[in-house]
PDB file of N, CA, C and O in Angstrom, chain B, residues numbered from 101:
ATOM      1  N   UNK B 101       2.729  53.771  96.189  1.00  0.00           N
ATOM      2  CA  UNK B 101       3.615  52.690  95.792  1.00  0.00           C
ATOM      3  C   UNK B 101       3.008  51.947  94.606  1.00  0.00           C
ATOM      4  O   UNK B 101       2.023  51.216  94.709  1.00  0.00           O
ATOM      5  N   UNK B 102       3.659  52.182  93.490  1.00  0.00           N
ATOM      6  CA  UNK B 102       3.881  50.994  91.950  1.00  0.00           C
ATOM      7  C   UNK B 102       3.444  49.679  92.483  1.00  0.00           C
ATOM      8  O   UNK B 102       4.331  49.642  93.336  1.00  0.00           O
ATOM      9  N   UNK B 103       2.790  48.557  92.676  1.00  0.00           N
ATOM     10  CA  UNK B 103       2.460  46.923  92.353  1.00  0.00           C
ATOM     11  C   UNK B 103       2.522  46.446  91.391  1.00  0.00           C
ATOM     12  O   UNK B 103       2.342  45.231  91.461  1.00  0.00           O
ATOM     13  N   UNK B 104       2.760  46.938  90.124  1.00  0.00           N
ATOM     14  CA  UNK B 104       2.684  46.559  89.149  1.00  0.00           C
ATOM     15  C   UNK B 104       3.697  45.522  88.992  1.00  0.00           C
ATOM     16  O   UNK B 104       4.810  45.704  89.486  1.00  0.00           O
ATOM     17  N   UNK B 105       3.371  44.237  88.226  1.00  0.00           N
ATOM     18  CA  UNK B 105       5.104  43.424  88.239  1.00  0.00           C
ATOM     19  C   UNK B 105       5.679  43.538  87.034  1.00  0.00           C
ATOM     20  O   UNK B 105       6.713  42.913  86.795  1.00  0.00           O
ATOM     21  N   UNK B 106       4.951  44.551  85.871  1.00  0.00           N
ATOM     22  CA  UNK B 106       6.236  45.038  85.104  1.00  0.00           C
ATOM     23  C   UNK B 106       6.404  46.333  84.501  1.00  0.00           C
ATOM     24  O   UNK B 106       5.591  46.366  83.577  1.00  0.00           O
ATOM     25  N   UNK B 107       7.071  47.469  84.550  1.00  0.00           N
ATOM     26  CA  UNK B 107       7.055  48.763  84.052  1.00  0.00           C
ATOM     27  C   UNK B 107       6.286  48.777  82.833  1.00  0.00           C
ATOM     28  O   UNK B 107       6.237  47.896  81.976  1.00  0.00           O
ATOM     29  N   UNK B 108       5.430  50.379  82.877  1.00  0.00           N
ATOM     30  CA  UNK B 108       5.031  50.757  81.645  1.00  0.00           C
ATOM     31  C   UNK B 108       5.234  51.589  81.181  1.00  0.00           C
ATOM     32  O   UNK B 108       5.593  52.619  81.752  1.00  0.00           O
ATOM     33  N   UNK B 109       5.020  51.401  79.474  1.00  0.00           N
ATOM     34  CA  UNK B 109       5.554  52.667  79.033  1.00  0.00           C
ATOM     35  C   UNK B 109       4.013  53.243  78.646  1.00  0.00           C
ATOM     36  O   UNK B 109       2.990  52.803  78.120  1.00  0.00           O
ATOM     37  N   UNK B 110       4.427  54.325  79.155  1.00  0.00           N
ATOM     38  CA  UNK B 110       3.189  55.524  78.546  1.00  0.00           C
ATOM     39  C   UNK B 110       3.129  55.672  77.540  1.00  0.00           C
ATOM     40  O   UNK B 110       4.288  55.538  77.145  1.00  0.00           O
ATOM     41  N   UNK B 111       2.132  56.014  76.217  1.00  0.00           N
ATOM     42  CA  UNK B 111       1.695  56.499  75.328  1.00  0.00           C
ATOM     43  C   UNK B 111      -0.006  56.878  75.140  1.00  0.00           C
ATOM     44  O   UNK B 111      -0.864  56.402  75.883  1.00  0.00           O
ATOM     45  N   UNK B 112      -0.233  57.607  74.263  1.00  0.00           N
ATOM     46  CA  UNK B 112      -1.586  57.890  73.969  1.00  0.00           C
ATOM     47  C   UNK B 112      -1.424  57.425  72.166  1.00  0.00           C
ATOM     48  O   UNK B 112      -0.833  58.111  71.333  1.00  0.00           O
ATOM     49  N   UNK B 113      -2.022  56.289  71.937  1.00  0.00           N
ATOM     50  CA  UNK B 113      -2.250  55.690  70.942  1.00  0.00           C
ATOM     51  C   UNK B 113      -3.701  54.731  70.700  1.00  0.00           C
ATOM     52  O   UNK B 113      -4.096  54.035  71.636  1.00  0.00           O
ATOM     53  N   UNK B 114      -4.478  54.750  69.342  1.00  0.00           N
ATOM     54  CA  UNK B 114      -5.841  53.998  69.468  1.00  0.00           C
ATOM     55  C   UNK B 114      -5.378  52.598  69.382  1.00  0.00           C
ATOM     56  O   UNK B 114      -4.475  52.042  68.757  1.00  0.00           O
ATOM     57  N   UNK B 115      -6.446  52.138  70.355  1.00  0.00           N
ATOM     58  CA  UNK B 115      -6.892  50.538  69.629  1.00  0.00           C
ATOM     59  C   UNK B 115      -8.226  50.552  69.896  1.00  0.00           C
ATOM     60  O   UNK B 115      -9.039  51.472  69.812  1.00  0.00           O
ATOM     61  N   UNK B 116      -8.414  48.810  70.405  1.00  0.00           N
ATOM     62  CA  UNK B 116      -9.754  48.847  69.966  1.00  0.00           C
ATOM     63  C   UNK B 116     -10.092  47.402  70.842  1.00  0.00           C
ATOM     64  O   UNK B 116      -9.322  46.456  70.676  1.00  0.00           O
ATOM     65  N   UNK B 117     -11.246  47.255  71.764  1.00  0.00           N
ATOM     66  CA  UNK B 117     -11.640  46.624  72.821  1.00  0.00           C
ATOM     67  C   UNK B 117     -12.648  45.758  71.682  1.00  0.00           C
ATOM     68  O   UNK B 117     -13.451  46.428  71.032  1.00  0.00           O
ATOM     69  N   UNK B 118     -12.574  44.123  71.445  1.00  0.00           N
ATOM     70  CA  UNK B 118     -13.299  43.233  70.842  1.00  0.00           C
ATOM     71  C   UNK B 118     -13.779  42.315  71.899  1.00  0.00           C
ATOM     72  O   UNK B 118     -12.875  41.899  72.623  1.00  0.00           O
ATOM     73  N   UNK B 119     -15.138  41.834  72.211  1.00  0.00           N
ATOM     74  CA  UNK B 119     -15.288  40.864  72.689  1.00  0.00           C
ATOM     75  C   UNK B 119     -16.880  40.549  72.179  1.00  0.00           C
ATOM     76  O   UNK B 119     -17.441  41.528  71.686  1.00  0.00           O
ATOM     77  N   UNK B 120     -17.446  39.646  72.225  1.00  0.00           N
ATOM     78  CA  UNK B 120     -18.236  38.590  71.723  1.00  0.00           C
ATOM     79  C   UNK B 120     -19.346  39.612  71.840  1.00  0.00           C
ATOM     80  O   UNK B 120     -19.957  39.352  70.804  1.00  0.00           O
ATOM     81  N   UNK B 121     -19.985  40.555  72.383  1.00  0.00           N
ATOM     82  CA  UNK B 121     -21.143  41.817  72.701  1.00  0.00           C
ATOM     83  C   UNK B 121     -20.720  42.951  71.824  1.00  0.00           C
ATOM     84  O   UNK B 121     -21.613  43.666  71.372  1.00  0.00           O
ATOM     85  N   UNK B 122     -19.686  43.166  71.575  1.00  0.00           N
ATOM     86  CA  UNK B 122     -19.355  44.868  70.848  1.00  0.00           C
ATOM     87  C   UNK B 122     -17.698  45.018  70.589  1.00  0.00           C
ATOM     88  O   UNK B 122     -16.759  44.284  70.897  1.00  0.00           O
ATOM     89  N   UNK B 123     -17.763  46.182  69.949  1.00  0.00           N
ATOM     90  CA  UNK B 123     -16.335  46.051  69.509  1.00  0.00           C
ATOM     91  C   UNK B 123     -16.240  47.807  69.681  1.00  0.00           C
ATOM     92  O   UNK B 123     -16.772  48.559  68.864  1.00  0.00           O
ATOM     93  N   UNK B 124     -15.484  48.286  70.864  1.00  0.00           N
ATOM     94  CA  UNK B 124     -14.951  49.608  71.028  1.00  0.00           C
ATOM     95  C   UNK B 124     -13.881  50.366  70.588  1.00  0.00           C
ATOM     96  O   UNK B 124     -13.022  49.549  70.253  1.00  0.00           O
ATOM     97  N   UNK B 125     -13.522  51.350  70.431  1.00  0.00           N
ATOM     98  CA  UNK B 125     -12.587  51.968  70.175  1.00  0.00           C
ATOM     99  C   UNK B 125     -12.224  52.523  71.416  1.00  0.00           C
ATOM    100  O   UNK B 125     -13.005  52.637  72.361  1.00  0.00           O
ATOM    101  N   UNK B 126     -10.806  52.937  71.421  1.00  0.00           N
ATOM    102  CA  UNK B 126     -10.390  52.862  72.863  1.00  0.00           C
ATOM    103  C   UNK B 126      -8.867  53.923  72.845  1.00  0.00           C
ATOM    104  O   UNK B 126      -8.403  54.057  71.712  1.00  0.00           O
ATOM    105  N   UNK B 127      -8.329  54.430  73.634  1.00  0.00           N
ATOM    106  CA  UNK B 127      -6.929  54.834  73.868  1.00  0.00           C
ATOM    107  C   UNK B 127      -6.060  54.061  74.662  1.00  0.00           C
ATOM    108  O   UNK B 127      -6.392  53.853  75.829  1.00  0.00           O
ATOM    109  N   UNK B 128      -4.845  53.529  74.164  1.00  0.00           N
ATOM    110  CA  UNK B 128      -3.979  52.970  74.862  1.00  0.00           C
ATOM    111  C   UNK B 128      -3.081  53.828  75.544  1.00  0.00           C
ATOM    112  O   UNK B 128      -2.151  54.302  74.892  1.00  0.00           O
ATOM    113  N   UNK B 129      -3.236  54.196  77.116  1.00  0.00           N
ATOM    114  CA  UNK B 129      -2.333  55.109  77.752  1.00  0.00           C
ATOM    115  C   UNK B 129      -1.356  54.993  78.163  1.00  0.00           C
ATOM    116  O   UNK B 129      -0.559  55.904  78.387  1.00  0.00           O
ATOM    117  N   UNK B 130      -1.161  53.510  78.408  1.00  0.00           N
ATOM    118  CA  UNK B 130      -0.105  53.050  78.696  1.00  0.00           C
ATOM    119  C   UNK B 130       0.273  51.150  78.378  1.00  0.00           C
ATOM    120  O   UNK B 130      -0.644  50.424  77.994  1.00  0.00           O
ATOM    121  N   UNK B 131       1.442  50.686  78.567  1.00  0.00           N
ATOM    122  CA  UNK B 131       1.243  49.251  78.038  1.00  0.00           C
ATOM    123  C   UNK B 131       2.653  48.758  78.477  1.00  0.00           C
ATOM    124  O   UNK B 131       3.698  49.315  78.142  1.00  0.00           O
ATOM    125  N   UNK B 132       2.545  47.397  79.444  1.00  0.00           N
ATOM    126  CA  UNK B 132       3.661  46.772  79.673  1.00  0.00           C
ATOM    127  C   UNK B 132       3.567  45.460  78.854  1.00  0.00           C
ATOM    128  O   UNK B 132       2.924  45.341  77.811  1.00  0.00           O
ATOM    129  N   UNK B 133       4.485  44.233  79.625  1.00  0.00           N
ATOM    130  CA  UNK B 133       3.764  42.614  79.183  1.00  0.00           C
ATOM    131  C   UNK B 133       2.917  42.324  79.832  1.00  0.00           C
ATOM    132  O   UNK B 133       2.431  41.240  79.508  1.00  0.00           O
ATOM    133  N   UNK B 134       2.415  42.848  80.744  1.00  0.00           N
ATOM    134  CA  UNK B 134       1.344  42.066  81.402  1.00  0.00           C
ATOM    135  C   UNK B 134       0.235  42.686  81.441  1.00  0.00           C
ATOM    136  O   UNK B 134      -0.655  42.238  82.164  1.00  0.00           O
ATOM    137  N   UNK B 135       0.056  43.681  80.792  1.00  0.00           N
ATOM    138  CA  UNK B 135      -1.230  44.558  81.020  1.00  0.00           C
ATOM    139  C   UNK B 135      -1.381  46.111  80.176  1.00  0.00           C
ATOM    140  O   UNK B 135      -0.395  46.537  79.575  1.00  0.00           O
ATOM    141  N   UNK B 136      -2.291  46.665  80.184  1.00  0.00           N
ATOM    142  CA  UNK B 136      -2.874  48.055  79.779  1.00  0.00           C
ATOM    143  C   UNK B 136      -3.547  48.782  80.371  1.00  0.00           C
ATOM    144  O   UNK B 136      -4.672  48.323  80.570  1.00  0.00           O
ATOM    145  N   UNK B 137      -3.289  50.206  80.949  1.00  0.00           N
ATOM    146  CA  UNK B 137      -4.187  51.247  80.516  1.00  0.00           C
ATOM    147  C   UNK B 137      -4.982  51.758  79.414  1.00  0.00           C
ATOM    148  O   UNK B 137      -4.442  52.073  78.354  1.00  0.00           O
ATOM    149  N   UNK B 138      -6.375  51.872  79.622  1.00  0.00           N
ATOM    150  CA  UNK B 138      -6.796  52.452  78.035  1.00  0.00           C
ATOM    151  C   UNK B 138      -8.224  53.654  78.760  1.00  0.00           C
ATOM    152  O   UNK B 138      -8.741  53.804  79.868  1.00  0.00           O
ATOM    153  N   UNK B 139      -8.326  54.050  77.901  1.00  0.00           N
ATOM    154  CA  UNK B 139      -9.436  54.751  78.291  1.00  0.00           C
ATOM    155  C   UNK B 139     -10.454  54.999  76.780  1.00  0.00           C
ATOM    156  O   UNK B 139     -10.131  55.267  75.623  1.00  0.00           O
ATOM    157  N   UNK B 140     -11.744  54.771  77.420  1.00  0.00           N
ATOM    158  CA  UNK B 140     -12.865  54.730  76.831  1.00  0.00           C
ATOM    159  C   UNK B 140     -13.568  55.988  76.089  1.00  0.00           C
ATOM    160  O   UNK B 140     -13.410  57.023  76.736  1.00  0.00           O
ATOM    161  N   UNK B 141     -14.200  56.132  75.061  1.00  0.00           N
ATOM    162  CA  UNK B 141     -14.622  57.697  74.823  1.00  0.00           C
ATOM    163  C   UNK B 141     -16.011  57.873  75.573  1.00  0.00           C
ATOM    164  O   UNK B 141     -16.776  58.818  75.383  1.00  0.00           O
ATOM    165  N   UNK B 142     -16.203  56.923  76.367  1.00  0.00           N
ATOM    166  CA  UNK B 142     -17.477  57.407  77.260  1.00  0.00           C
ATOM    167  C   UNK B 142     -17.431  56.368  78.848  1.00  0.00           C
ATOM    168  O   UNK B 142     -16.820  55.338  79.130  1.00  0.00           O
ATOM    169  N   UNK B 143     -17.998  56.882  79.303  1.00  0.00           N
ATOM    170  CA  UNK B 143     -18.221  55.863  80.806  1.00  0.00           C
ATOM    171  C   UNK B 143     -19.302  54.669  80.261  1.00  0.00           C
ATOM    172  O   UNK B 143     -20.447  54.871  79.856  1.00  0.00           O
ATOM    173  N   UNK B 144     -18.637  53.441  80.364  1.00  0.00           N
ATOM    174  CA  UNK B 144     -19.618  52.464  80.018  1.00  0.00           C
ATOM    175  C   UNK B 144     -19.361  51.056  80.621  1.00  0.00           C
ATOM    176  O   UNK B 144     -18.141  51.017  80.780  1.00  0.00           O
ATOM    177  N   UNK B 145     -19.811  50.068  80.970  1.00  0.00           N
ATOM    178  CA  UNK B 145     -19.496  48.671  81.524  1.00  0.00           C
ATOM    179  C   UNK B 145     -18.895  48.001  80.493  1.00  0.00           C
ATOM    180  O   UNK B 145     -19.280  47.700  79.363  1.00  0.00           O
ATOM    181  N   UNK B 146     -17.545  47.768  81.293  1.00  0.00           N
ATOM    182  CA  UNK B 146     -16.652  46.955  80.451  1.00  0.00           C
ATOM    183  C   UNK B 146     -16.989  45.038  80.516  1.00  0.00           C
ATOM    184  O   UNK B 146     -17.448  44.542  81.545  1.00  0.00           O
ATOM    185  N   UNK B 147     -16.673  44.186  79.279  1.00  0.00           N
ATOM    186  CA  UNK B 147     -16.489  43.079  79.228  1.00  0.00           C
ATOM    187  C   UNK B 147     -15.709  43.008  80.662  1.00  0.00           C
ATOM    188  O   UNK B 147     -14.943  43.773  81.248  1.00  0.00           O
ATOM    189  N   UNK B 148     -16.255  41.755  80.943  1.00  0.00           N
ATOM    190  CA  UNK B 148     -14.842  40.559  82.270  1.00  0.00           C
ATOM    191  C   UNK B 148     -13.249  40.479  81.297  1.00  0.00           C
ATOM    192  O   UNK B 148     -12.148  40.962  81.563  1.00  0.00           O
ATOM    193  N   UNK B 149     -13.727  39.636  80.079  1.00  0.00           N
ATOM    194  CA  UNK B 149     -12.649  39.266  79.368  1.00  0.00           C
ATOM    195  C   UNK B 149     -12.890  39.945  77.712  1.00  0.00           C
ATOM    196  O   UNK B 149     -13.960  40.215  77.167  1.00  0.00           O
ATOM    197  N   UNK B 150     -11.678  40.073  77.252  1.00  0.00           N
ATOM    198  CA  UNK B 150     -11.917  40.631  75.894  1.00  0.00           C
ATOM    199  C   UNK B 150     -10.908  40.365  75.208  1.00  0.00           C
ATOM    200  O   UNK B 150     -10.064  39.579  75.639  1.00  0.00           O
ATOM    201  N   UNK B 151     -10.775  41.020  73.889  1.00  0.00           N
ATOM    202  CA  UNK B 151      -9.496  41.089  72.602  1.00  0.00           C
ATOM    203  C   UNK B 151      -9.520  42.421  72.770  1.00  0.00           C
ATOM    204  O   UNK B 151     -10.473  43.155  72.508  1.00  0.00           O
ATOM    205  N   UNK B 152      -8.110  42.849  73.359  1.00  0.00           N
ATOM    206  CA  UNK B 152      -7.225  44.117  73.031  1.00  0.00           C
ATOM    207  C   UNK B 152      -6.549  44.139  71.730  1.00  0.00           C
ATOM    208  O   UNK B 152      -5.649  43.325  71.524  1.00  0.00           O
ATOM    209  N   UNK B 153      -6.920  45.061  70.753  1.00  0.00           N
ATOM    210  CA  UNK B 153      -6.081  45.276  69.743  1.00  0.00           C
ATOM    211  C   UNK B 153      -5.289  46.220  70.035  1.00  0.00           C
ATOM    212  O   UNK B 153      -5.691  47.006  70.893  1.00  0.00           O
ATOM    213  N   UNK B 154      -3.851  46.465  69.397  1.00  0.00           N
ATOM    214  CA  UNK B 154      -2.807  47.196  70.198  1.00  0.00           C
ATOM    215  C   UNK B 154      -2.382  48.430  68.949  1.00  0.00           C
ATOM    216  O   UNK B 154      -2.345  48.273  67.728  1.00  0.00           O
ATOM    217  N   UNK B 155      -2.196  49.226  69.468  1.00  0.00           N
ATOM    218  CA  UNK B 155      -1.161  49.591  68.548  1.00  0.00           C
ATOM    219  C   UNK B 155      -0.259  48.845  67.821  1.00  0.00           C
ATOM    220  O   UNK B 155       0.418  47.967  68.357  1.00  0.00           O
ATOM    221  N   UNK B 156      -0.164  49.209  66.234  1.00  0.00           N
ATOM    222  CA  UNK B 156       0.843  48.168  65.543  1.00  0.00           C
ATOM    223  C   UNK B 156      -0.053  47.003  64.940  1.00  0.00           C
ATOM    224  O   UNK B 156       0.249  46.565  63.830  1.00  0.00           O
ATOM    225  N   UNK B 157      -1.130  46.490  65.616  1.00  0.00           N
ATOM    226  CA  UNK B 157      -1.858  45.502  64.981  1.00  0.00           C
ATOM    227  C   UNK B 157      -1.783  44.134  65.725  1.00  0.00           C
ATOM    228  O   UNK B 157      -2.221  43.038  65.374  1.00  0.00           O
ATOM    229  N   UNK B 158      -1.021  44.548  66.992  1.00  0.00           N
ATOM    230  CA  UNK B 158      -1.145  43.124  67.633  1.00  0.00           C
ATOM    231  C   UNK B 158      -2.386  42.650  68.490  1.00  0.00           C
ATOM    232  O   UNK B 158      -3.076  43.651  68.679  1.00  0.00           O
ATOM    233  N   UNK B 159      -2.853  41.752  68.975  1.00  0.00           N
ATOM    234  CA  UNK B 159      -3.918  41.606  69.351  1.00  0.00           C
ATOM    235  C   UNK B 159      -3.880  40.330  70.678  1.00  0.00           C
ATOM    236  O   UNK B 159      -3.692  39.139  70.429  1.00  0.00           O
ATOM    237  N   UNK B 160      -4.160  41.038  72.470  1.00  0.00           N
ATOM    238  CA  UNK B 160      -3.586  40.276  73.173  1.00  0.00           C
ATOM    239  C   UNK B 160      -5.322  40.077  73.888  1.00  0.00           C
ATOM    240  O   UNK B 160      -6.145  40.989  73.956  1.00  0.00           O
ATOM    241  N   UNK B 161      -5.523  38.725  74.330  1.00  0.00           N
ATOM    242  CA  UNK B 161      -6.413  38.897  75.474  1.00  0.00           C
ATOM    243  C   UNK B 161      -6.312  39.367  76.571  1.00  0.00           C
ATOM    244  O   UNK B 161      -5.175  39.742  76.861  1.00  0.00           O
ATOM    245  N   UNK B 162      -7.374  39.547  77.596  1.00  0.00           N
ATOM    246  CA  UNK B 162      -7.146  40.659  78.274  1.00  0.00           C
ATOM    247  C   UNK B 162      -8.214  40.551  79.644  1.00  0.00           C
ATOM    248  O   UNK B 162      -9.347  40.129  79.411  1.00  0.00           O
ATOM    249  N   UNK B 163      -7.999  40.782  80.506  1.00  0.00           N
ATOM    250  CA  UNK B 163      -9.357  40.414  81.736  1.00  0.00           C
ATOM    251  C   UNK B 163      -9.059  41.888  82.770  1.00  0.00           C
ATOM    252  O   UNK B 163      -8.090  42.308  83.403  1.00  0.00           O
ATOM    253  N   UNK B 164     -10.605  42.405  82.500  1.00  0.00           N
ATOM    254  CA  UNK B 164     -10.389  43.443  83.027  1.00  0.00           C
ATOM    255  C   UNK B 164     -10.279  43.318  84.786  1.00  0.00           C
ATOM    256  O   UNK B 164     -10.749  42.417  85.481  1.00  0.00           O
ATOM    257  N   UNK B 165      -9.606  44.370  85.176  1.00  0.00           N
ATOM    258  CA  UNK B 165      -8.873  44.486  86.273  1.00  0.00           C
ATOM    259  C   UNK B 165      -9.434  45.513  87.408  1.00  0.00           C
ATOM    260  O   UNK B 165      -9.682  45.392  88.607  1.00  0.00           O
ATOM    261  N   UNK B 166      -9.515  46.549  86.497  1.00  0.00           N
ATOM    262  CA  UNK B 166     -10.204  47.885  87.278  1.00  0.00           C
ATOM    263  C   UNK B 166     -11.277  48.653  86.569  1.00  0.00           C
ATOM    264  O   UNK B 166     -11.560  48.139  85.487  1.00  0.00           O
ATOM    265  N   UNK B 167     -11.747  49.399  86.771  1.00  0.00           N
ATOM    266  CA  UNK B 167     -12.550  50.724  86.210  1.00  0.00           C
ATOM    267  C   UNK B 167     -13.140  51.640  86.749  1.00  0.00           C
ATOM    268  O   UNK B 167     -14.276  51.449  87.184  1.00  0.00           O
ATOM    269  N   UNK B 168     -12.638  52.637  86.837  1.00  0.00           N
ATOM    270  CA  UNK B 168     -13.275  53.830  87.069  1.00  0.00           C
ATOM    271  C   UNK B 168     -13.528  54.862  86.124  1.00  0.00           C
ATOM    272  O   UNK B 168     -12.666  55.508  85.528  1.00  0.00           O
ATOM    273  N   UNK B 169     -14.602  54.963  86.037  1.00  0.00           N
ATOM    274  CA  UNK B 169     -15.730  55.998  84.995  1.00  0.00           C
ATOM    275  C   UNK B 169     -15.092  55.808  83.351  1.00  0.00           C
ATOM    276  O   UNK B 169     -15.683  54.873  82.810  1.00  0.00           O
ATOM    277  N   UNK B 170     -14.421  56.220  82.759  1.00  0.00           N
ATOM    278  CA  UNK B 170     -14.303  55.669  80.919  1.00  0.00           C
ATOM    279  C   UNK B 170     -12.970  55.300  81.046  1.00  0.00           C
ATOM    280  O   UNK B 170     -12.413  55.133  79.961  1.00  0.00           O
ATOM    281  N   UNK B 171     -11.966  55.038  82.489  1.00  0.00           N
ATOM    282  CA  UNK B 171     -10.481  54.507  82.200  1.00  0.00           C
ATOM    283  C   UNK B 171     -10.423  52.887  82.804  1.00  0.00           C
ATOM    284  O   UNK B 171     -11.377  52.494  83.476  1.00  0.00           O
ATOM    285  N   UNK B 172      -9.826  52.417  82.664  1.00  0.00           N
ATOM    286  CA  UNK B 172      -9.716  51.128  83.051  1.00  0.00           C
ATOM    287  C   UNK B 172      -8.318  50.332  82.715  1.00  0.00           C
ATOM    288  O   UNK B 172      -7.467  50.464  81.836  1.00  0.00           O
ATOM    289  N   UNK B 173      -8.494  49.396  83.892  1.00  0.00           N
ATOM    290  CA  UNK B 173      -6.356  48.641  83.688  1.00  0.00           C
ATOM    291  C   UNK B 173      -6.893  47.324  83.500  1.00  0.00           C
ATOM    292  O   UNK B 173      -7.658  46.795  84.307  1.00  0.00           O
ATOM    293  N   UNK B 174      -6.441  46.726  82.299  1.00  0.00           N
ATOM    294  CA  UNK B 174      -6.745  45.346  81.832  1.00  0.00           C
ATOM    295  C   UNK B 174      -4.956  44.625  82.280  1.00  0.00           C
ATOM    296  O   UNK B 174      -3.912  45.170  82.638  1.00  0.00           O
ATOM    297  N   UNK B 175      -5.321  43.289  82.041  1.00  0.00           N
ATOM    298  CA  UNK B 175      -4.575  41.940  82.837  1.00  0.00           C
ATOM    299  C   UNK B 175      -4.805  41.443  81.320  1.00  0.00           C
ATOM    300  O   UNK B 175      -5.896  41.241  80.787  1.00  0.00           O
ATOM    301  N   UNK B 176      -3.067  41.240  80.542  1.00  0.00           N
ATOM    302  CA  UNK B 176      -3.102  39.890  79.803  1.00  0.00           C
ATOM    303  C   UNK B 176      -3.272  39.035  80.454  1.00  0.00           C
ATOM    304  O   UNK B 176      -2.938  38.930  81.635  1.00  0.00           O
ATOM    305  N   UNK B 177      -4.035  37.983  79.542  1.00  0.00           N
ATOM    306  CA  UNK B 177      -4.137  36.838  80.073  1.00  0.00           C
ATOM    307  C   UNK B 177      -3.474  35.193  78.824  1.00  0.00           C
ATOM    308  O   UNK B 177      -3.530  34.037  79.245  1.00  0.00           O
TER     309      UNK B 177
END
């Protein structure tokens, strides 16, 4: 069962994970309003909170949510 409280749409598109320690490059797998899938090009410890850059050039904050090994579901915030 979906929890999510708003549909996503799938894609495989880059952005790019900014926060105050490092600045990653990243895949956006998927993306609603309230959140992202992305996945990492390696298994590594993600920021609590960060700057998601999006596809297109938009740029949302973000508090990570989950992670398992280089994928992870971030929470606009």
């Amino acid at each position: 069962m979906d929890k999510r409280q708003a549909p996503r749409t799938r894609m495989i598109k880059r952005g790019r994970i900014i926060s105050a320690e490092t600045v990653l490059d990243c895949v956006v797998l998927d993306l609603s309003t309230t959140g992202a899938g992305i996945y990492l090009p390696r298994s590594m410890d993600m920021p609590e909170t960060m700057l998601l850059r999006l596809p297109g050039g938009a740029i949302r904050a973000a508090r990570l949510r989950w992670q398992q090994d280089a994928a992870a579901g971030l929470e606009f915030i």
